[in-house]
N, C-alpha and C positions, 0 to 999 in steps of 0.2 A: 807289315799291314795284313790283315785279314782279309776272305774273300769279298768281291765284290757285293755287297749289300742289297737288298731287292726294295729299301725305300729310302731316300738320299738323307744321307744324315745331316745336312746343310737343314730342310724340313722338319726333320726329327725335332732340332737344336730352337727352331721358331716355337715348335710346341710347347714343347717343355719349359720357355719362359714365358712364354701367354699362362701356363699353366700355374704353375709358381709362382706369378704375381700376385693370384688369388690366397693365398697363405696368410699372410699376415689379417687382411682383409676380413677372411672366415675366421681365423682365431679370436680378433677382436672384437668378431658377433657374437662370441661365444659366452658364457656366465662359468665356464666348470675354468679349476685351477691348471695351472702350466703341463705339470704332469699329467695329469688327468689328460687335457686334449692330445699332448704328444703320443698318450697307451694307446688310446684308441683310435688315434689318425695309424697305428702301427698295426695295432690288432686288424682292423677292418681290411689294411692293404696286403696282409699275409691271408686273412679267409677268401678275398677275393684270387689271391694268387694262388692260391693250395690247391685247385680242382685240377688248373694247369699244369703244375708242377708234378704233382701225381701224373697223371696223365699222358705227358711230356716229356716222362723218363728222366723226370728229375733225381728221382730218389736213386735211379742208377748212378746219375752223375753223383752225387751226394757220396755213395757208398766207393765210385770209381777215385772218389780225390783223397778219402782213406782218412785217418783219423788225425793228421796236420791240415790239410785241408780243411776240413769238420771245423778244426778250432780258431782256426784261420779268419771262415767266414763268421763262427758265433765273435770272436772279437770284433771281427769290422762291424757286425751289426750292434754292440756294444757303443761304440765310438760312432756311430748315428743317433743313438740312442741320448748319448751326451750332448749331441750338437743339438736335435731339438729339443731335449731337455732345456738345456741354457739359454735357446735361442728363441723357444717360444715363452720361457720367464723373463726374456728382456724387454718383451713387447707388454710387460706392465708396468715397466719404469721409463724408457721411454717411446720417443714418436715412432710409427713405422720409417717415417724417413731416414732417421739414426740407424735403426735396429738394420734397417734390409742393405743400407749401407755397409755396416761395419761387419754385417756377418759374409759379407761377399769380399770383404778382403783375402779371402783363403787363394787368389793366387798369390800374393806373397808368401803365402807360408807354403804355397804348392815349388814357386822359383827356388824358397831357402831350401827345404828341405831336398828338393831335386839336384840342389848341389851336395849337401853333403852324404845325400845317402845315394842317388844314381850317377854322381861324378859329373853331373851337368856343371858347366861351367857357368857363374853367374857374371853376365856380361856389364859394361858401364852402363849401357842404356837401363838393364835390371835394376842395378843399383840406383841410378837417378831414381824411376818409375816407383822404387819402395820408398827412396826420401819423401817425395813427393806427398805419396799417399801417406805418410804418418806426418807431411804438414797440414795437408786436409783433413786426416783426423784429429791433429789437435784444437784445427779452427772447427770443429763440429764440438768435439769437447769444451772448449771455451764456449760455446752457443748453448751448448746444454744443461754448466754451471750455472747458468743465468737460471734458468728454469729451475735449479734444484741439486741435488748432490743425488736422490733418486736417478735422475736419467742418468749421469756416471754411472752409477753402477747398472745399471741396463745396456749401457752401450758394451761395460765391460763382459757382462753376459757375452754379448752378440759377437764380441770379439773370441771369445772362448769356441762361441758355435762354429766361428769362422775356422780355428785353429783345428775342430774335429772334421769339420769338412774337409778340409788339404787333404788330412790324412786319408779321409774316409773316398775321396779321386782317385787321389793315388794308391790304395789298395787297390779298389775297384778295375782301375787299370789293367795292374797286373792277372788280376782273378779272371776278368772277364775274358782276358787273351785264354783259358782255360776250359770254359763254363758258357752255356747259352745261355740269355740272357733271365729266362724264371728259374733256371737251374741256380743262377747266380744270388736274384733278389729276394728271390722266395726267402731260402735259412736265416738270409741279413736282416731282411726285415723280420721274421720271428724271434729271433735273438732281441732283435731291438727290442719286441714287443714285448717280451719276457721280461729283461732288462726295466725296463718303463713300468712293467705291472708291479714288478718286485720294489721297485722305487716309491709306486704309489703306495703302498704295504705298510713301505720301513716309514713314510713324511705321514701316514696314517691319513692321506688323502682319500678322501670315498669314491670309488669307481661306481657308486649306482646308491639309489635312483638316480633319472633326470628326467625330465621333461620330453616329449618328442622331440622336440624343435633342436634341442641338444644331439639327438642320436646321427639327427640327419647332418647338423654342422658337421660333426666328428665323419659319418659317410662323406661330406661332399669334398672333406678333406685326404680322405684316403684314395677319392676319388682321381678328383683332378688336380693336386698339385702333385699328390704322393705316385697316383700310377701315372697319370699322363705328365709327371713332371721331375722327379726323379727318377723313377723306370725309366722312362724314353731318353732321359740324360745319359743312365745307365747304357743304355744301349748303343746310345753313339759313341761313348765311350771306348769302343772296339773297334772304330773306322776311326777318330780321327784324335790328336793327341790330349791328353788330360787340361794343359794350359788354354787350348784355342774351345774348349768345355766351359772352362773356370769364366774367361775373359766373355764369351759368347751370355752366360749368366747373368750377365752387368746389365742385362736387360732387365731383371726383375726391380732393381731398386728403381728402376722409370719407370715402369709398370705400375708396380706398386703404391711408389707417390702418390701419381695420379689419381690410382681408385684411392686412397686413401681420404685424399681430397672430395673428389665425387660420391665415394658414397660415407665415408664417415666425417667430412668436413675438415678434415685435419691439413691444415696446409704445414709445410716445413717454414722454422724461423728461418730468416734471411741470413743468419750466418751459419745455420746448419745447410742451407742448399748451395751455398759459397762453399765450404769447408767439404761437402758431399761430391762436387763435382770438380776441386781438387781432388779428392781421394779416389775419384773413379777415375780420371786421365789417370793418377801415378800408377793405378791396378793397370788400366789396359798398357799404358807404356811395360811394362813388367813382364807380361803375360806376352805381347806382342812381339 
């Protein structure tokens, strides 16, 4: 464990899903394309971070982790870049209920992969907790056929985002035992942004004009889901371990519902909030 922390990460962990639940919420207010809001939810949270990171002796750190390190971090920020690519195009196929569900399955892919790549062993309780969750996903998938062959392929999105998130914990884990935390986020997130612009480029997606009203979704997003929500995630990341992160998240798909309901009216079908809340017991059995 690292030294003792000057603001409890237990705190941290509240914010950061008050934060986050907002995500889906402001995308959906949004009119610009998937890519489009993921560049510049990226861009905005690295100009905010850069004044810091300069400042901050970041670029020492940057130059101190040497040119593995360097590639290290532009991957991980690659592999974020993926996950809200996928995971903000699945929230136009389907409900935020689905989508915020299936993209937080990433502690199962955090349990597998921690077994075969850090030697963790995956216990019976584990294994029940992922049956589990892939029967409540398939009763969300049954609820969502109903609706369309679209929400399949959105949930399958979400599930992709979910699978770059694992990855993207558990990098972060290791990194940040290395790294302060804007020395950490700053490069990943311009990577990502880079990654995303260059994306927008190649799908010939327009990055401009837009509307004010656009610029400032895109800020409120870089704002507070992005810094006050995976930053601060980022950070507790170094006090306490990747799963009890993962598992502590499961707070956005409630979150989320909720406002989805309150301010855009969308309530979850009755077999997607059945099938969603088997899939959140099997995640927290897992992770727990």
């Amino acid at each position: 464990m690292s030294e003792e922390p000057r603001f409890p990460p237990s705190a941290a962990i509240v914010v950061s899903i008050a934060a986050v639940s907002t995500a889906s919420i402001l995308i959906r207010m949004s009119a610009a394309g998937p890519l489009v809001i993921a560049a510049y939810r990226l861009v905005f949270a690295t100009l905010i971070l850069l004044p810091f990171f300069i400042h901050g002796g970041g670029v020492e750190q940057l130059r101190g982790a040497g040119r593995r390190g360097a590639l290290t971090l532009a991957a991980v920020g690659v592999v974020l870049a993926v996950h809200f690519a996928s995971w903000i195009s699945s929230l136009s196929f389907t409900s935020v209920a689905s989508s915020v569900i299936f993209v937080h399955a990433d502690p199962v892919f955090v349990a597998v992969a921690s077994h075969f790549l850090l030697g963790e062993r995956i216990t019976r309780r584990r294994l029940m907790g992922i049956a589990v969750a892939f029967a409540g996903a398939a009763v969300i998938a049954v609820g969502d056929l109903g609706v369309g062959e679209a929400n399949l392929y959105g949930d399958a999105l979400a599930l992709v985002g979910a699978l770059m998130l694992g990855v993207y914990i558990l990098s972060g884990r290791r990194l940040r035992q290395r790294l302060d935390l804007v020395s950490y986020v700053t490069p990943v997130y311009g990577a990502s942004a880079a990654a995303l612009v260059a994306g927008c480029v190649v799908a010939g997606a327009p990055l401009a004009p837009y509307p004010p009203r656009e610029y400032l979704l895109f800020l409120a997003l870089a704002v507070v889901p992005m810094i006050f929500g995976h930053t601060v995630y980022n950070w507790a990341l170094r006090y306490v371990e990747a799963p009890v992160v993962s598992i502590s998240l499961l707070g956005e798909p409630v979150g989320a519902t909720l406002l989805a309901y309150l301010v855009l009216g969308e309530a979850p079908a009755p077999l997607v909030l059945a099938g969603g809340l088997v899939t959140l017991l099997g995640i927290y059995v897992t992770s727990s």
